[in-house]
Legacy VTK file of the C-alpha trace (Angstrom):
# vtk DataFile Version 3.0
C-alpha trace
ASCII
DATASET POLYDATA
POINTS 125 float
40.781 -101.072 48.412
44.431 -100.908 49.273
46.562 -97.400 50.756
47.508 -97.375 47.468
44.639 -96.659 45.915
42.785 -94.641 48.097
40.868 -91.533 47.174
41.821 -87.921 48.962
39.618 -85.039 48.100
41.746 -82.116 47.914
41.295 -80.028 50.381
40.259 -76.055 50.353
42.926 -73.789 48.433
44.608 -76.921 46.983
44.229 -78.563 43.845
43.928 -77.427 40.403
41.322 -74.866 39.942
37.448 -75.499 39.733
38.564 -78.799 42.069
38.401 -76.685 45.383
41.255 -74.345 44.905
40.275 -71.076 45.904
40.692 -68.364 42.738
43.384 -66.714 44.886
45.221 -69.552 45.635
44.913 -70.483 42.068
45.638 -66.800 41.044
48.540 -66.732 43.376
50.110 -70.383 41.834
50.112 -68.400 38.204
52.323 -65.758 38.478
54.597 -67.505 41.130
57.941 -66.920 40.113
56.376 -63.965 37.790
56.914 -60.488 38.335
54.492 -57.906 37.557
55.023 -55.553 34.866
56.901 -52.229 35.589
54.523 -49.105 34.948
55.967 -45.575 35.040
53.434 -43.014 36.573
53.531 -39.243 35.450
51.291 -36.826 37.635
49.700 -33.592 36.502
50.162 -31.575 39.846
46.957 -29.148 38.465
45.058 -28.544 35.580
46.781 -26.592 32.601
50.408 -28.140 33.671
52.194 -30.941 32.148
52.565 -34.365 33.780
55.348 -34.945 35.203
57.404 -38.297 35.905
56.864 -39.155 39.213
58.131 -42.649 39.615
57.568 -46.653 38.997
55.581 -49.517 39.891
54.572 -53.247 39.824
51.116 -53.580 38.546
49.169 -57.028 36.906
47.152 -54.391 34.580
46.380 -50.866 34.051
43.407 -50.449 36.666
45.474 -51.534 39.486
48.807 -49.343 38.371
45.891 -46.247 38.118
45.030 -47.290 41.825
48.384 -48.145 43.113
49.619 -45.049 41.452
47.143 -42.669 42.843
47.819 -44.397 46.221
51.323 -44.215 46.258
52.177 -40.766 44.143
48.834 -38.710 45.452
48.502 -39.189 48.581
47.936 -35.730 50.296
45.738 -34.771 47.033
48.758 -32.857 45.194
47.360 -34.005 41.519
44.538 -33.464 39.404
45.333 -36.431 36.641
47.501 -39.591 36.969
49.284 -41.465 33.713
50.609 -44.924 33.843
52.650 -46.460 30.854
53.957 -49.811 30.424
57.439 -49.050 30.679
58.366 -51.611 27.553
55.662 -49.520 25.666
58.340 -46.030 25.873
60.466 -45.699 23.123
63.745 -43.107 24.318
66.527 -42.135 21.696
70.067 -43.808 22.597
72.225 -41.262 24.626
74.938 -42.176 21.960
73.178 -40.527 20.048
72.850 -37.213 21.458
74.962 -35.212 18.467
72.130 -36.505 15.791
69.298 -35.481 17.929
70.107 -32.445 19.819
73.285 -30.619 18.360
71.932 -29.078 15.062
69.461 -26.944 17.132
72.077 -25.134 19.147
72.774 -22.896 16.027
69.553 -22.173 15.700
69.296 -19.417 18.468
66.235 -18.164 17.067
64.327 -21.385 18.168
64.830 -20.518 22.119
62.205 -17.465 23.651
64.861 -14.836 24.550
64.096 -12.331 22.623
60.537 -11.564 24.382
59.212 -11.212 27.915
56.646 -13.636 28.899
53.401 -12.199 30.398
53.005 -13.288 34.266
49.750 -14.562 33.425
51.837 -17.495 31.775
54.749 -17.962 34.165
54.053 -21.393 34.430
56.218 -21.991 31.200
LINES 1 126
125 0 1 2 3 4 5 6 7 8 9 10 11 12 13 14 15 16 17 18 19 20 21 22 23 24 25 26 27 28 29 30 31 32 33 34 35 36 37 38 39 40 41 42 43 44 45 46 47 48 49 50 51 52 53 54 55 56 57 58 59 60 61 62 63 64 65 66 67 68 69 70 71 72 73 74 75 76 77 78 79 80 81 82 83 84 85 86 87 88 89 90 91 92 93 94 95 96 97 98 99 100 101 102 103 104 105 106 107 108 109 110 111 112 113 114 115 116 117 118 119 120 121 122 123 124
């Protein structure tokens, strides 16, 4: 047998994987040059309140953005429920065009609550 020829066993964390790479090595090798997906989180701060939009994050799936999210956006125990969404999943109306959506309402005063007092068991809204 010539150095040519020889035979190296790879060695631990190398090699393709079931040959003795290591599944994070191998894991790690997949999404090299990969970015995670972007998640936006949206935090109810207590129960009866909507969520609000709290921020963004990298994530593989959803059970990691839950955990990252909680992690990151609840820290000191400030919310009761925790959303994530695939950011390529929200569909938004183009700001051009804003006249379509949103101007036909404005003559329509009767649409807006100013023409009764809200209880205080409701000031929430």
């Amino acid at each position: 047998m010539n150095s040519d020829s020889k035979s190296t066993s790879p060695s631990p964390g190398e090699g393709r994987a079931g040959e003795g790479a290591s599944p994070v090595r191998a894991a790690a090798s997949a999404s090299e040059g990969r970015e995670w997906p972007l998640w936006e989180v949206f935090v109810r701060s207590k129960a009866g309140l909507d969520h609000k939009h709290c921020g963004s994050l990298h994530a593989a799936d959803a059970k990691m953005a839950i955990q990252m999210a909680r992690d990151v956006y609840t820290r000191r125990q400030e919310g009761c429920s925790v959303w994530v969404v695939k950011s390529d999943q929200i569909v938004a109306s183009d700001p051009g065009d804003k006249d379509m959506y949103f101007d036909p309402a404005e003559d329509k005063v009767y649409r807006h609550p100013t023409f009764y007092q809200l209880p205080k068991a409701v000031d929430h809204m």
